[in-house]
C-alpha positions in Angstrom: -64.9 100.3 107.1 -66.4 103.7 105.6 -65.0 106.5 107.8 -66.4 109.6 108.9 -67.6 112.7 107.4 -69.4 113.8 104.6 -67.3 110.7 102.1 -69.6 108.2 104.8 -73.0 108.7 103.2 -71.7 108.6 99.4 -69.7 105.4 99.9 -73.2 103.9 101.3 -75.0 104.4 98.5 -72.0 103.5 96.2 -71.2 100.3 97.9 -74.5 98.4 96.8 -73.6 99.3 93.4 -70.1 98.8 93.0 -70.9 95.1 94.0 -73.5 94.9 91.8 -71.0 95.3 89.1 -68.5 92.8 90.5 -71.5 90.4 90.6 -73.2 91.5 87.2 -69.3 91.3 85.6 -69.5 87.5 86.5 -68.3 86.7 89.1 -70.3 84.2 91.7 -69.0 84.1 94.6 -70.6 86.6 96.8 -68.0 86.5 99.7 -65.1 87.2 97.3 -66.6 90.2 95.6 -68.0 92.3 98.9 -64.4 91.6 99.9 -63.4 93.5 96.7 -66.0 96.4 97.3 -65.0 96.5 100.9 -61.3 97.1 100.3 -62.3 99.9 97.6 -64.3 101.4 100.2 -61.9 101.3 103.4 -59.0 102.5 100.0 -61.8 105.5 99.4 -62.1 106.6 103.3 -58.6 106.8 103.0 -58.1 108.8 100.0 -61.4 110.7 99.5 -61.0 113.0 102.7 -57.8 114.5 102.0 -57.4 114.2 98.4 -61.1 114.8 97.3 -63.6 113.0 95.9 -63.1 111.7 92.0 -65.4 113.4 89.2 -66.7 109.4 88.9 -67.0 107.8 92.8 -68.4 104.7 91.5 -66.4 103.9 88.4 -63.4 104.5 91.0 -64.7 102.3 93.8 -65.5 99.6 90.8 -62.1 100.0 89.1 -60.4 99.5 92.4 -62.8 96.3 93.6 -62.4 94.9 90.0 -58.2 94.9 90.7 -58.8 93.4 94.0 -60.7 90.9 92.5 -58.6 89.8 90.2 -55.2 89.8 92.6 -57.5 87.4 94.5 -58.6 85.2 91.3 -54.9 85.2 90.3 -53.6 83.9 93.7 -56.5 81.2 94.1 -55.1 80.1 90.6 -51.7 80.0 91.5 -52.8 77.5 94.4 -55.0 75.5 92.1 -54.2 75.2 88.7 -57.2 73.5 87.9 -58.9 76.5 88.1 -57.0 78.7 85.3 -59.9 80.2 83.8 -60.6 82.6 86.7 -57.9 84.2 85.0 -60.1 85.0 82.3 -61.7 87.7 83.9 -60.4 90.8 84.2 -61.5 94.1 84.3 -62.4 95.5 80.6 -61.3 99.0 80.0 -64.5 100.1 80.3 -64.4 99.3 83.5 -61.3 100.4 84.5 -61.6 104.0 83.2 -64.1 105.5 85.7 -65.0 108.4 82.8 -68.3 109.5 82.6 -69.1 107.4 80.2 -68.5 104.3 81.3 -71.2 101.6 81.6 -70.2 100.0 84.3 -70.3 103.0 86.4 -73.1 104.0 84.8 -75.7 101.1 85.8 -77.2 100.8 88.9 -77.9 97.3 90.2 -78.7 97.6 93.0 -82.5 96.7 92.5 -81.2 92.8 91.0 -78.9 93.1 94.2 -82.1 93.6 96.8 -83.7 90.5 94.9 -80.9 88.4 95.5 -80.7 89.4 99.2 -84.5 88.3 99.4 -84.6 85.1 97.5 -86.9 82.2 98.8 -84.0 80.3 99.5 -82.3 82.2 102.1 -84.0 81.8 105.7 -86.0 85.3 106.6 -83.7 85.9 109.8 -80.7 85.9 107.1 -82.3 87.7 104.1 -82.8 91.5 106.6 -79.2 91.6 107.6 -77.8 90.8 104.2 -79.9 93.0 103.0 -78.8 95.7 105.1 -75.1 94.6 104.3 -75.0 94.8 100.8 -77.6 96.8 99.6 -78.1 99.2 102.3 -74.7 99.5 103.2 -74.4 99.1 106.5 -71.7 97.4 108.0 -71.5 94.1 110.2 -70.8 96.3 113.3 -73.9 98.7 112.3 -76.0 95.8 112.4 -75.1 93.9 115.2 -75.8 97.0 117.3 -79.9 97.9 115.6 -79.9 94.0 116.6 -78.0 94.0 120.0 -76.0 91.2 119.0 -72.3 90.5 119.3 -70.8 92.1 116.1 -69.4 88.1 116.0 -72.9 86.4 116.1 -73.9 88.7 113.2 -70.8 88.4 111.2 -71.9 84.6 111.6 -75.2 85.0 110.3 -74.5 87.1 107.3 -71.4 84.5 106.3 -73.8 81.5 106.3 -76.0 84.0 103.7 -73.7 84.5 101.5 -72.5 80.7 101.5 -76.1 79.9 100.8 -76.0 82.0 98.0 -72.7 80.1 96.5 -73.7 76.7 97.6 -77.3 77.3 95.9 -75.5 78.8 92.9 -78.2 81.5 92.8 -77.8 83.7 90.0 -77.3 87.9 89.8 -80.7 89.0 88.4 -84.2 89.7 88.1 -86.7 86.9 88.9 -89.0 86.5 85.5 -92.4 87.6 85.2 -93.6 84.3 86.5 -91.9 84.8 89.4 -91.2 88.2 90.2 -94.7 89.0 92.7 -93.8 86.3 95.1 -90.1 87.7 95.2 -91.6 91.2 95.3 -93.7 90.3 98.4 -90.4 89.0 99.9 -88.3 92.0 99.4 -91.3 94.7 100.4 -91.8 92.4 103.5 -88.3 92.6 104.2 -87.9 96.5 103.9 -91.3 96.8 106.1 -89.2 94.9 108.8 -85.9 96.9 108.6 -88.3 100.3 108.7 -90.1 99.3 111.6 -87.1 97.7 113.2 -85.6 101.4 113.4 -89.0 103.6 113.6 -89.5 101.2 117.2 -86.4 99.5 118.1 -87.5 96.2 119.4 -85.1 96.5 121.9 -82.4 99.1 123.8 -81.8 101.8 125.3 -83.2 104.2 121.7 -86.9 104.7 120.7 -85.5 104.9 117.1 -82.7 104.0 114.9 -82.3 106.6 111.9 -79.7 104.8 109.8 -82.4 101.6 109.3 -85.7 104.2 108.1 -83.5 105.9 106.2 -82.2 103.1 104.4 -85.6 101.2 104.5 -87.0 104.9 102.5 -83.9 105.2 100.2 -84.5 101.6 99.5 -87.8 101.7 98.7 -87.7 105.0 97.0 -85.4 102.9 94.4 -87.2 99.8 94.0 -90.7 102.6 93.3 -88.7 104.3 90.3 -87.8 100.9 89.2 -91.2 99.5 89.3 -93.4 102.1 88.8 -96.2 100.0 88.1 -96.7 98.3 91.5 -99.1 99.9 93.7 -98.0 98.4 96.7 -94.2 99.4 96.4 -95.7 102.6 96.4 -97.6 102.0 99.2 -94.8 100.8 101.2 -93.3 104.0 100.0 -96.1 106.2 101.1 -96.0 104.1 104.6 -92.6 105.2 105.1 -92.8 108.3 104.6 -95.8 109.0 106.2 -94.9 107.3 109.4 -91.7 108.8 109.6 -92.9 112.5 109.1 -94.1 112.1 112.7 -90.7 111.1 114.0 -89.3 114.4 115.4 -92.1 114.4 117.8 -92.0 111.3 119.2 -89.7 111.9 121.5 -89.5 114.8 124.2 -86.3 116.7 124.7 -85.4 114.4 127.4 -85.8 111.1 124.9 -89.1 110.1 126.6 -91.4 108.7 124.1 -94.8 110.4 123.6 -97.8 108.9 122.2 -99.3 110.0 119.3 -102.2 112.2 121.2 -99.7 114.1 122.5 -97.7 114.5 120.0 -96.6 118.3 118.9 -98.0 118.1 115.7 -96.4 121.3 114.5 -93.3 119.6 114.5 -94.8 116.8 111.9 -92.8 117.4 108.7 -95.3 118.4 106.5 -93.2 117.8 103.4 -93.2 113.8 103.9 -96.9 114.0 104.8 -97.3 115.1 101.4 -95.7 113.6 99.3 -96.9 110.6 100.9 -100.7 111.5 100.7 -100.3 112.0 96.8 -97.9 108.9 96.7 -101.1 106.9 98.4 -103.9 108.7 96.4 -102.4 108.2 93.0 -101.8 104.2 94.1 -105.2 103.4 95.2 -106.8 105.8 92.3 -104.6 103.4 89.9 -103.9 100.4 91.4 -105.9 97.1 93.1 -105.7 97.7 96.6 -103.3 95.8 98.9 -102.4 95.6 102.6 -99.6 98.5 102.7 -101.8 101.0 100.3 -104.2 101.0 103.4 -101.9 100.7 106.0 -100.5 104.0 104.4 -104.0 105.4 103.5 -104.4 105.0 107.4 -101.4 106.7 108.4 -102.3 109.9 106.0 -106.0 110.2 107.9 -103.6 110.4 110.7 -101.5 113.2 109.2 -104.7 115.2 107.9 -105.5 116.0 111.6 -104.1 119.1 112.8 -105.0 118.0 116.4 -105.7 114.7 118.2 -108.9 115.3 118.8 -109.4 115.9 115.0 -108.6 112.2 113.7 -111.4 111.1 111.4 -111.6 107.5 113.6 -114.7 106.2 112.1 -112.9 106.2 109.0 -109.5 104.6 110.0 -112.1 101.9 111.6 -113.5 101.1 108.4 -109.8 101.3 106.6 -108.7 98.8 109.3 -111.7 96.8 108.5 -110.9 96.3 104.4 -107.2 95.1 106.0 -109.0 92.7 108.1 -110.2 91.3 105.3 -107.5 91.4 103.1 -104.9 90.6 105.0 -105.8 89.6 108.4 -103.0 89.0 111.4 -103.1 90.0 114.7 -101.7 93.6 114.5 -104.0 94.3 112.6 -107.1 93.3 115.2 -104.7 95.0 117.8 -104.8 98.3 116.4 -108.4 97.5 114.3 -109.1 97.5 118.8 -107.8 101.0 119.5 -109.0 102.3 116.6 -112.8 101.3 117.4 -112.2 102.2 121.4 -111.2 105.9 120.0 -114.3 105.6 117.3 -117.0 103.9 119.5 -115.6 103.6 123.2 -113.4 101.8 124.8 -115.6 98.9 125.7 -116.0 98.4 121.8 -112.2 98.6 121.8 -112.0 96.0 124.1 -114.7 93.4 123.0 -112.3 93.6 119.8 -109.1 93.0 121.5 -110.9 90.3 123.5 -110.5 87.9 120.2 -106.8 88.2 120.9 -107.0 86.4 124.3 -106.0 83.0 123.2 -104.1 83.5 120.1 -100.2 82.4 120.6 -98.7 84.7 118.7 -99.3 87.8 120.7 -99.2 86.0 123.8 -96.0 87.4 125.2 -96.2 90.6 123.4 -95.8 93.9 125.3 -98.1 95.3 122.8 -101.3 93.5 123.8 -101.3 94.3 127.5 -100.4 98.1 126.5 -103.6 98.5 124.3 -105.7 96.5 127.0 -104.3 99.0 129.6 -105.1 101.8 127.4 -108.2 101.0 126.8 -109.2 100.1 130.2 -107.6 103.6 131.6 -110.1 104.7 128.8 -112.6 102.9 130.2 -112.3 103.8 133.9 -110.4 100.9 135.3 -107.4 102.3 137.0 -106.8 99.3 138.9 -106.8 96.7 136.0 -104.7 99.5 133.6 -102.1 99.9 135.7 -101.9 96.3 136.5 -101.8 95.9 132.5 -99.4 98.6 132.2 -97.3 97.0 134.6 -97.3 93.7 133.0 -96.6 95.1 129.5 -93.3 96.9 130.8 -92.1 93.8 131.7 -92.7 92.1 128.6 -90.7 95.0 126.9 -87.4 95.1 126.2 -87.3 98.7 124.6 -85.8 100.8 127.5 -87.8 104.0 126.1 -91.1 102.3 125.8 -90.3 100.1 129.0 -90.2 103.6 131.0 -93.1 105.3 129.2 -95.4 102.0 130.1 -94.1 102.3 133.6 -95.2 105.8 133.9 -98.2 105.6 132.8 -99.2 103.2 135.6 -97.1 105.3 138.3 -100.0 108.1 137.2 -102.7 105.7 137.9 -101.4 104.4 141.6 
């Protein structure tokens, strides 16, 4: 519904918080207010563009959702009398005035909003696209398309979300202290997804999807002012923008992925390395250490090296070691296997990845034949690499990684 031009990315960020308010003003059903916020938007990509932006964008887009709301309150009591005192609420004049004083325009919540999106109760394949939807912004269209899904099947998914949400009567706002660090590991595990969801598209025809890191960093950036005191929000943070600082080089000028050994480091933006490196120092100096402070204290021995061959790899082997420990999965042995093949030699490498062989979870992954194939081209197996290589572009359904794999075992025939 948000149309193009400059008025796109300022209704994104408004839209999270103009249904915060509809939300925070009392109102429970989640369906009826994003309805609200989405007709203020689509009334804003109307008006905005020709007739300029208001001196207050949100108290507008609020003002005008609020009056939506309530036509729709007062026609649902119209039909069903019973249900009179939805005509109760209405928009205070406070909320109505967008001045620049107004409360209403003037809290964000967003933050209470990403909670919500992320609660226990909503399945995890539900809790990333409503997230996306109504904190990030994006719309159902948007979505379906990071997902390659029918913009339908989507729709579907986020509808049954937001049903959950009224069925369960689960309420606008922040989890206790009891209960906030198992929501918080819910929400940062489901802005890790939507990053690395657009840093590697799991599948189609793009390496990377800009609109999901960007709103996974903005995101994130929000929830580490809010919460200051959690070291692995800034972690996540650091992550972020550690990883993505290496984006513009991941890609040749033909859209060809290239790996990170060959990799034009010059064009690594050096600002997001360092903010992220002093993001990363200041957590671990201050904070107990968790899984995404060392993922991101990984990524900035990456970002120290000027050149490939400069990677301190004995040290990202030990770092990938503490995460074994801590927090041990799969991907984290996979890449714990390149990291000792570049550190000690790809047989070490691949006596590592060898404790991989019967585990399920990786079993049809693309991403465990590619590292063995690595590591055996490492190790002076042509034959068995490009058999691996092979094997792992079939597995793939990322066009630009599916190509890339293929390549490398065309250079090995």
């Amino acid at each position: 519904m948000i149309g193009p031009g400059p008025v796109e990315g300022l209704l994104r960020e408004l839209a999270p918080q103009a249904l915060g308010a509809m939300l925070r003003r009392g109102h429970g059903d989640f369906g009826a207010a994003e309805d609200a916020v989405q007709e203020a938007l689509l009334a804003a990509s109307q008006q905005w563009p020709g007739e300029g932006v208001p001196a207050n964008p949100r108290g507008w887009l609020i003002t005008v959702a609020a009056r939506r709301l309530v036509d729709w309150q007062r026609r649902e009591t119209a039909r069903r009398p019973k249900e009179a005192a939805a005509a109760d609420w209405v928009p205070t004049e406070e909320l109505c005035t967008p001045g620049p004083d107004s409360a209403a325009a003037a809290r964000d919540d967003s933050l209470a909003l990403l909670f919500l999106c992320c609660h226990p109760e909503l399945p995890r394949p539900a809790q990333v696209p409503l997230t996306l939807r109504a904190v990030g912004g994006l719309t159902t269209a948007e979505i379906a398309r990071a997902y390659l899904v029918p913009e339908t099947t989507m729709a579907r998914r986020i509808g049954r979300a937001k049903k959950r949400i009224a069925d369960t009567g689960l309420s606008f706002a922040l989890p206790g202290p009891s209960e906030f660090p198992v929501r918080l590991v819910a929400v940062l595990e489901v802005l890790y997804l939507i990053f690395n969801e657009g840093y590697t598209a799991s599948s189609g025809p793009l390496l990377h999807r800009a609109d999901l890191t960007v709103e996974a960093i903005r995101l994130c950036r929000q929830l580490n002012a809010q919460v200051p005191a959690e070291g692995e929000v800034a972690g996540l943070l650091a992550l972020m923008l550690l990883t993505d600082a290496r984006r513009a080089a991941r890609v040749d000028t033909n859209g060809a992925l290239v790996p990170l050994a060959e990799q034009d480091r010059t064009r690594w933006d050096t600002g997001l390395i360092a903010e992220g490196t002093a993001l990363i120092d200041a957590s671990l100096r201050d904070h107990p250490v968790g899984p995404y402070q060392l993922q991101a204290a990984i990524a900035a021995v990456h970002g120290e090296a000027h050149e490939a061959e400069d990677t301190d790899w004995t040290q990202i082997v030990s770092l990938y070691g503490i995460l074994a420990r801590i927090a041990p999965s799969p991907v984290v042995t996979l890449n714990r296997a390149v990291a000792v093949g570049m550190a000690d030699g790809a047989p070490a490498g691949l006596a590592v990845l060898d404790e991989l062989d019967d585990d399920p979870r990786l079993a049809h992954h693309h991403r465990l034949a590619a590292v063995r194939a690595h590591l055996l081209e490492m190790a002076g197996d042509p034959v068995a690499a490009r058999r691996h290589y092979e094997l792992a572009a079939r597995a793939t359904a990322s066009a630009p990684e599916r190509s890339y794999l293929l390549n490398r075992a065309s250079r090995l025939a």
